[in-house]
C-alpha positions in Angstrom: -14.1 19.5 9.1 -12.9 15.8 8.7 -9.7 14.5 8.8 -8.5 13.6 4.8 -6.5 11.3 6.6 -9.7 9.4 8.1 -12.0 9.8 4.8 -8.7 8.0 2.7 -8.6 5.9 5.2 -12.3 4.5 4.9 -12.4 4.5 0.9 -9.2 2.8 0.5 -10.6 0.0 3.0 -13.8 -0.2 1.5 -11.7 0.0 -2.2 -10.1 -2.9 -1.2 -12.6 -4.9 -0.4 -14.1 -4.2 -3.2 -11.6 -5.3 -5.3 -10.8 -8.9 -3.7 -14.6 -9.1 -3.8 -15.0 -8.2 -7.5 -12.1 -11.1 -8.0 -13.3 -13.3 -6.1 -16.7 -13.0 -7.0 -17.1 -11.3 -9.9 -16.0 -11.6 -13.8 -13.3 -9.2 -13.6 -9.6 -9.8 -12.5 -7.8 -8.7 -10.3 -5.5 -5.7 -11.8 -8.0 -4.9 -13.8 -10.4 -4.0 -10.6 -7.0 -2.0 -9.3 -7.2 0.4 -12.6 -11.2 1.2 -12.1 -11.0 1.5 -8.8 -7.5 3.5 -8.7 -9.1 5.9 -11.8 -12.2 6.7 -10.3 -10.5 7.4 -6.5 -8.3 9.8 -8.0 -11.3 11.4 -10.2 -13.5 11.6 -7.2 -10.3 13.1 -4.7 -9.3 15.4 -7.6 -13.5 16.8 -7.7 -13.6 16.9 -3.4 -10.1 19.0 -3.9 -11.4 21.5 -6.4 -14.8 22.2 -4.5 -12.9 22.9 -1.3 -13.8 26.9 -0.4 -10.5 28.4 0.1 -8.1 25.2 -0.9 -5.5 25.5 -3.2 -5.8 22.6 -4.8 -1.8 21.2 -5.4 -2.4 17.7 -7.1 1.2 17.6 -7.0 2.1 16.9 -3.8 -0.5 14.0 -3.7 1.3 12.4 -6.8 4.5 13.2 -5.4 4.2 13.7 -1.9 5.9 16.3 0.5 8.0 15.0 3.2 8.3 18.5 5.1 4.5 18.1 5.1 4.9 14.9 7.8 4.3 15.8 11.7 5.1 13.7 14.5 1.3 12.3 14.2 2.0 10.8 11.1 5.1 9.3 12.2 3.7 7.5 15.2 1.0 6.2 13.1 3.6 5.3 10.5 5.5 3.2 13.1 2.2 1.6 14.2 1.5 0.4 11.1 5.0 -0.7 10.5 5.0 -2.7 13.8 1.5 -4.2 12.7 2.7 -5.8 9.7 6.2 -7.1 10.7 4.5 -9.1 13.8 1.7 -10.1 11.6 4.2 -11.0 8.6 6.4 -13.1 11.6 3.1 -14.4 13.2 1.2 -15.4 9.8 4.0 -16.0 7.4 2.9 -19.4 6.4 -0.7 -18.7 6.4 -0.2 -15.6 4.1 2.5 -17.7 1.7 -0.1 -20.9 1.3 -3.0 -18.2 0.3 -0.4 -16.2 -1.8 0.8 -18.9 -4.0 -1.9 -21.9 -3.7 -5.4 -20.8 -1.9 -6.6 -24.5 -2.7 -4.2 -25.7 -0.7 -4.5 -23.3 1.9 -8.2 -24.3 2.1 -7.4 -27.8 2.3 -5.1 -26.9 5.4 -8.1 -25.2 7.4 -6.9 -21.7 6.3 -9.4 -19.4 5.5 -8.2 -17.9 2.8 -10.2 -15.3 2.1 -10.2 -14.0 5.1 -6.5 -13.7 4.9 -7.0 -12.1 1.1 -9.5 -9.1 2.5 -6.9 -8.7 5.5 -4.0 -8.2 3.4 -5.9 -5.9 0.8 -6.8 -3.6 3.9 -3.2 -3.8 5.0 -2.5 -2.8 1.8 -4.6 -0.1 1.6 -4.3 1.6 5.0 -0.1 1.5 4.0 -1.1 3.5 1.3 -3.0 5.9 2.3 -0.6 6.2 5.7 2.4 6.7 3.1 0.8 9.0 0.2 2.2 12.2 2.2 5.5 11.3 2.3 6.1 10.1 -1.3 2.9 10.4 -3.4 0.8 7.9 -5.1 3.2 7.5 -7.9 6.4 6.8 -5.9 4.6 4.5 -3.5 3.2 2.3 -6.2 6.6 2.1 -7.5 7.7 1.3 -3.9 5.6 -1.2 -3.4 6.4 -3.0 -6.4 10.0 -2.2 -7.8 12.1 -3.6 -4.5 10.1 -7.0 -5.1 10.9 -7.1 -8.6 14.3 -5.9 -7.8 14.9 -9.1 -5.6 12.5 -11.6 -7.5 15.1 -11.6 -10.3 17.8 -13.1 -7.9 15.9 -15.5 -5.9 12.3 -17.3 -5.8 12.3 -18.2 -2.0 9.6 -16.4 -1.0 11.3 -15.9 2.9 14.0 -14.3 1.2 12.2 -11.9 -1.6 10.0 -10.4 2.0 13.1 -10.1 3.6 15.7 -8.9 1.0 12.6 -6.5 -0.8 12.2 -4.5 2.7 16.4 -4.3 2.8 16.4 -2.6 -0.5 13.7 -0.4 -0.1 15.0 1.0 3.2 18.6 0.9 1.5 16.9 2.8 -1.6 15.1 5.6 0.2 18.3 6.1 2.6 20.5 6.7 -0.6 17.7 9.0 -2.1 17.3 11.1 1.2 21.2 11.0 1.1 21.2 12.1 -2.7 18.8 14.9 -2.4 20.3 16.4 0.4 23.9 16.7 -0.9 23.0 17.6 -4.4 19.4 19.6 -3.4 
C-alpha cells in the first residue's frame, strides 16, 4: 500500500549516503561503492517485484522506462526537482566546483565539504529515482553521464561543461522524441 515512488525514494537517499560515507570513510572507492550498491538495489527491487500478489512483474520498463506511464504528478514533481537544482547550481556554483575539483581547498575556504558531497549524492539520487519512469535506469545513467562527456571533450571550463551538458541533453531527448514519433 506504499507509494514505490516513496520507498525509491528513501533507499536511493540512504544509498547515497552510504556511498559518500563508504568513500569517505571507508577503504573502498567511490565507483566501486556505486556497483555494490547499484547490484544489490536492483537484486533486492527485482525480489519485492516478484513477491508482489497479483503484479506482473515487467523489469523492462524499469530498465527502459515508459513515458506513457508519466501522470501530471510526476511532472510537477519533475519540475520541482528541476527548479531545485538550477537555483541551487546558480546559488552554490562555486561552493559545489571548489568541493568537486579540490575539497582541500574548499576546506581551507570555510566550506564544508562534505556536507556539500552528501547533498549532491541525495540530489543525485532523488533525480534518479524521480526520472527512472520516463527513461529507465539504463538510459538515465547514460543521461547523466554521456552529455558531460559529450561536452568535456570540447572544453574544460567547468561553467561551460554544466551549461553546454544540459543544452545537449535537452537538444538530445528533443531529437529522440522527434525521431520516434516520425519513424514510430
Amino acid at each position: 500500500g506504499v507509494s514505490p515512488t516513496l520507498g525509491a525514494l528513501c533507499f536511493a537517499s540512504l544509498a547515497s549516503l552510504g556511498i559518500e560515507f563508504s568513500s569517505r570513510r571507508g577503504r573502498m572507492r567511490e565507483d566501486s561503492a556505486i556497483g555494490i550498491i547499484w547490484a544489490i538495489g536492483m537484486a533486492t527491487g527485482a525480489l519485492f517485484m516478484s513477491l508482489r500478489p497479483g503484479y506482473a512483474t515487467d523489469l523492462t520498463s524499469y530498465l527502459f522506462g515508459n513515458i506513457l506511464l508519466v501522470n501530471g504528478r510526476d511532472v510537477v514533481w519533475l519540475t520541482l526537482l528541476t527548479v531545485a537544482i538550477v537555483v541551487g547550481a546558480v546559488v552554490w556554483l562555486r561552493k559545489i566546483m571548489y568541493v568537486t575539483f579540490d575539497e582541500s581547498y574548499a576546506k581551507s575556504q570555510g566550506i564544508n565539504a562534505e556536507w556539500v558531497a552528501y547533498a549532491m549524492a541525495v540530489v543525485i539520487a532523488v533525480t534518479i529515482v524521480l526520472s527512472i519512469k520516463i527513461m529507465g535506469i539504463i538510459l538515465l545513467l547514460s543521461l547523466l553521464t554521456m552529455p558531460t562527456v559529450i561536452v568535456n571533450t570540447f572544453t574544460k571550463d567547468y561553467r561551460r561543461i554544466a551549461l553546454y551538458s544540459a543544452i545537449v541533453a535537452v537538444v538530445g531527448n528533443v531529437a529522440g522524441f522527434v525521431v520516434s514519433y516520425e519513424y514510430d
